[in-house]
Steps between C-alpha positions, in 0.01 A plus 500: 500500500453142539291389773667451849503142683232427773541434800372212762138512574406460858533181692285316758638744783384831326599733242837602427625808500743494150874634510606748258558376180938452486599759250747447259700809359693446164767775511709665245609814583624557891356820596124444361481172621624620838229760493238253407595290819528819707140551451355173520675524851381809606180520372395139615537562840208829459238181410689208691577688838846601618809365339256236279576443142444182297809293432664613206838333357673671198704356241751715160729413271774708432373910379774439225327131341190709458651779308708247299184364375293814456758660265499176349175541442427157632206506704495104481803576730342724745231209553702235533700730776168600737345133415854350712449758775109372473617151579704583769223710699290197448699271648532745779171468538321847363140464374504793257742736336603861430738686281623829585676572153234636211733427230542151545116444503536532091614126613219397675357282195779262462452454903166464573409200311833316708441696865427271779304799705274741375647892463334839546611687151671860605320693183186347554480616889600844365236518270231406721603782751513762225162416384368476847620853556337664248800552226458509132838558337819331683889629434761185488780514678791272510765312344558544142413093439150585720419811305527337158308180634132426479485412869346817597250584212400150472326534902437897428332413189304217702374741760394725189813796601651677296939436536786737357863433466713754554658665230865371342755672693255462822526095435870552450547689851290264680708227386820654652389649794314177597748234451811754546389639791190377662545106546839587677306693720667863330219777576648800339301860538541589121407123411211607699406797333541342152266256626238733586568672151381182348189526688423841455510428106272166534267767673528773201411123273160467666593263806312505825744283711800318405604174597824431669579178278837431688515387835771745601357778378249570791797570673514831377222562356168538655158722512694779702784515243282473173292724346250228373390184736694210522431106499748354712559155361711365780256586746170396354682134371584499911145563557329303292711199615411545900101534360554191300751309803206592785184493325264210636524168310 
């Protein structure tokens, strides 16, 4: 990630006690994002006190721009699209940024060289987590655009993990279920079960946890439902975001 901005030092009256870092959310899809935020809420107030979170402001362009692009192929697109909604959290005033969509971090390149705040990278976060846990050999899961992308094995690979894709007609199924189903908020029981399918064969491939590599899909899957461990990228891009908004500066 890029480094975050300092704040003040103290003054001639005594140390100051920083806010929390403003965070910034770049959304995409409705339901991850509104997970993302969900948490940040919720879990803020377990290390701020009672109804404390950090200010947070979210900005998306329209689901459908995003797909235009990515079955155009034209990830120069996708940046240009999360590198507007950058601008306009900076102007209102957030000090770092988040994006609850692990497809469109395949963009990430054209945008960081341009951002005017630093971001926490969604794979990157994940990979951390998995190798802090112990895991050797991570299952992808997630849109068919993710799957195929490097964004995953590039920060598995980094960690030194081991990553699997899913299998052709697994990718395919993914696909549909995801943006058929899941980003309208559609949680269907036999969707469900085809999901944990998918699972069950990254476990006969070797894996030892999979990672949940669409922000909507920890809404129906989790540890209790699967029968390998799952990395919850919504949740641990949340978390890493209040560590980064409170830590001491």
């Amino acid at each position: 990630m890029n480094s975050a901005p300092t704040a003040a030092g103290p003054t001639t009256t005594g140390p100051i006690t920083a806010a929390p870092l403003h965070i910034g959310i770049v959304a995409c899809s409705a339901e991850g994002a509104a997970l993302c935020y969900r948490t940040l809420c919720a879990e803020a107030s377990q290390r701020m006190g009672p109804h404390a979170h950090p200010e947070i402001s979210l900005h998306t362009h329209s689901l459908a721009d995003y797909v235009v692009c990515l079955d155009n192929k034209d990830l120069a697109g996708v940046g240009a699209l999360m590198l507007s909604s950058a601008d306009k959290l900076a102007r209102a005033g957030a000090d770092l940024l988040i994006c609850p969509d692990n497809t469109i971090h395949q963009a990430l390149k054209y945008v960081l060289p341009h951002s005017p705040l630093p971001w926490l990278h969604i794979a990157e976060e994940v990979a951390l987590q998995a190798a802090a846990r112990g895991f050797r050999r991570i299952g992808i899961l997630g849109t068919r655009w993710l799957v195929d992308s490097v964004v995953y094995p590039d920060k598995l690979g980094a960690q030194g993990l081991e990553w699997v894709r899913p299998v052709e007609q697994d990718r395919v199924t993914l696909g549909r279920i995801i943006m058929d189903e899941l980003v309208y908020g559609v949680f269907q029981p036999t969707s469900v079960a085809r999901l944990q399918g998918i699972v069950q064969r990254l476990r006969d491939a070797g894996c030892d946890a999979v990672v949940l590599g669409c922000t909507e899909l920890p809404l129906v899957l989790n540890d209790g439902n699967c029968v390998l461990p799952t990395l919850d990228s919504t949740r641990i891009l949340a978390r890493a975001a209040l560590s980064c908004a409170l830590a001491p500066r």
